[in-house]
N, C-alpha and C positions, 0 to 999 in steps of 0.2 A: 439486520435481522429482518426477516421477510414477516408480513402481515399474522402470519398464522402466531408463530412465537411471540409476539406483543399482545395478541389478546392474551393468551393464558401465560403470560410473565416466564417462557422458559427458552432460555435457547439450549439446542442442542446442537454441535457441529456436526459437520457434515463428516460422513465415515468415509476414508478411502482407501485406506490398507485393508489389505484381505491375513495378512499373517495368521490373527487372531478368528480368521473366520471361523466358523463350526465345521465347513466341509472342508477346510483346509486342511485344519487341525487333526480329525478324525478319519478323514476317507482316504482310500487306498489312489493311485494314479497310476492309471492301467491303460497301456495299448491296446485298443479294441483287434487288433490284426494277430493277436494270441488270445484265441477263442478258449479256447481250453483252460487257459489261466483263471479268464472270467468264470466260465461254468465248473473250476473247482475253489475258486473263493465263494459262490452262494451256495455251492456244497457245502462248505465249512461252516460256512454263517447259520445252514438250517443244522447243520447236526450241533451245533454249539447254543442252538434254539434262541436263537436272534430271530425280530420280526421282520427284520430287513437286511438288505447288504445295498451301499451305497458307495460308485467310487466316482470317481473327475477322469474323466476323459482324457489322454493326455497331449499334450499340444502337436504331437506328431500323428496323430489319427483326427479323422472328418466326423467331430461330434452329430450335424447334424446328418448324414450318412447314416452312421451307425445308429442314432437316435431311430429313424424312419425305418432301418432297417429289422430294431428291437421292436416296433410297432405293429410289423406284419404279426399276424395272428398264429400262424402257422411255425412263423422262426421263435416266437417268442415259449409257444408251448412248446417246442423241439430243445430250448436252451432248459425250461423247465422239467422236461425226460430226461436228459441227461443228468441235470442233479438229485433227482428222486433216483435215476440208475445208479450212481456212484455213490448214496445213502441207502442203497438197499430198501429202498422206499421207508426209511426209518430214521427221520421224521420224511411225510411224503408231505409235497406246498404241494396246494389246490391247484389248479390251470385255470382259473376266473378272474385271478388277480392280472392286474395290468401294468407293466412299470411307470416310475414317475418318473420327472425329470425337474432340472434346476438348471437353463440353459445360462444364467450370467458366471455361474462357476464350472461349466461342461459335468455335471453331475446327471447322473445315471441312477436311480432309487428302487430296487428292484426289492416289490415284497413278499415277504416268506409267509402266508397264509397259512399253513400247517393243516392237514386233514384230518378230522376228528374219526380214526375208525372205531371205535370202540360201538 
């Protein structure tokens, strides 16, 4: 047991399977090199009024490529026209939001801000 878990009496092991992870379990595993696949799952996800759409990168595409590449300002609001065009802007995501990322599981976190027009 290392120093920390004997002060407060607990061990916990150490976790190394990902089976049970949360992004394993729940996220979709998408080749970034079919754009189109991408920008019609966060299609789906805003019109099924999810806050997000999250998937894992998949071992045959260059996460951090693609990563850097989702970061430009300009590719990112053009991936988020395209899903307010394929929603008929109904529900329309904001262009302020920024994706997140989860690089130890190639996870991609793309959020759906939804535009208040009323």
């Amino acid at each position: 047991m290392d120093k920390k878990s004997v002060l407060h009496n607990l061990y916990i092991p150490e976790c190394t399977a990902t089976a049970e992870n949360f992004f394993v379990k729940t996220c979709d595993v998408l080749n970034t090199s079919d754009y189109q696949n991408i920008v019609q799952k966060v299609a789906d996800a805003a019109k099924a009024g999810e806050d997000h759409y999250a998937f894992i990168v998949d071992e045959n595409s260059d996460y951090e490529d693609f990563r850097n590449w989702l970061y430009d300002k300009e590719k990112f609001r053009d991936l988020l026209w395209s899903v307010n065009e394929i929603n008929g802007y109904n529900p329309e995501i904001e262009e302020n939001e920024w994706p997140d990322y989860f690089k130890p599981y190639r996870v991609i976190w793309i959020n759906l801000k939804l535009v208040d027009n009323n």
